[in-house]
C-alpha positions, 0 to 999 in steps of 0.5 A: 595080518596085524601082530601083538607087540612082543614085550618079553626081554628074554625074546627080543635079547635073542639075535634073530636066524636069517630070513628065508623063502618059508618066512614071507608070511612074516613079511607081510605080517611086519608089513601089516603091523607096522602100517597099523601102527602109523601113528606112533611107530616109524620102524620094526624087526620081526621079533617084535611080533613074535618071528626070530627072523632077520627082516626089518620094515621102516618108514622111508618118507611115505614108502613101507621098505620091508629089508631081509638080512639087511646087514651095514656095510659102512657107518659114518658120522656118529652122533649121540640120540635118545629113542624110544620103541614100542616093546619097550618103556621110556626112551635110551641114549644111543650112539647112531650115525648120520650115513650108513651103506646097507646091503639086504635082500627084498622080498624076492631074495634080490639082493640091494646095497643103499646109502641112507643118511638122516632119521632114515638111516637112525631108524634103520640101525635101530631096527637091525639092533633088534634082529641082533639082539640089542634092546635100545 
């Protein structure tokens, strides 16, 4: 189901709990509101609707990739960027990094490690800033 877009500072500045088995409603929410928000939206945590919970949805290509307790096992080449998101106004320099090893769990609790590089890896690293508690 689509979710309003969580804009309270205090919420979204609170590092996220793990995710567990009682959160896969929230899941498919994520899922459903980033579809919703195709046009203007390449990425979301689950403190965006309103779910204090470590699980990210980015766009990977024309592919949905819905990642629990994904956490970066390895970054490199740091590269400076401005971004934007839909909880927050206007845009924020940051500093992100071309290539990062990333370990999650899908939605059956599997584990997976994935290198990603480019806007794939930016978006991703953006996201899990949001479970961590850092507003960009």
């Amino acid at each position: 189901m689509k979710k309003p877009i969580i804009r309270d500072t205090f919420f979204l500045s609170q590092p996220s709990s793990p995710a567990a088995s009682e959160d896969l409603d929230a899941v498919k929410d994520l899922y459903d509101t980033l579809d919703s928000h195709r046009d203007d939206c390449v990425g979301m945590a689950a403190n965006m609707i309103g779910v204090s919970r470590r699980i990210i949805a980015v766009r990977d290509g024309d592919d949905i990739l819905v990642m629990l307790n994904p956490e970066i096992m390895k970054a490199a080449g740091p590269y400076k960027t401005s971004e934007g998101c839909l909880s927050l106004d206007g845009q924020r320099e940051t500093t992100r990094y071309r290539s990062i090893k990333v370990k999650w769990q899908d939605g059956l609790f599997r584990p997976k490690i994935r290198t990603f590089t480019g806007y794939t890896a930016q978006i991703i690293q953006h996201e899990i800033d949001h479970i961590n508690g850092v507003l960009i």
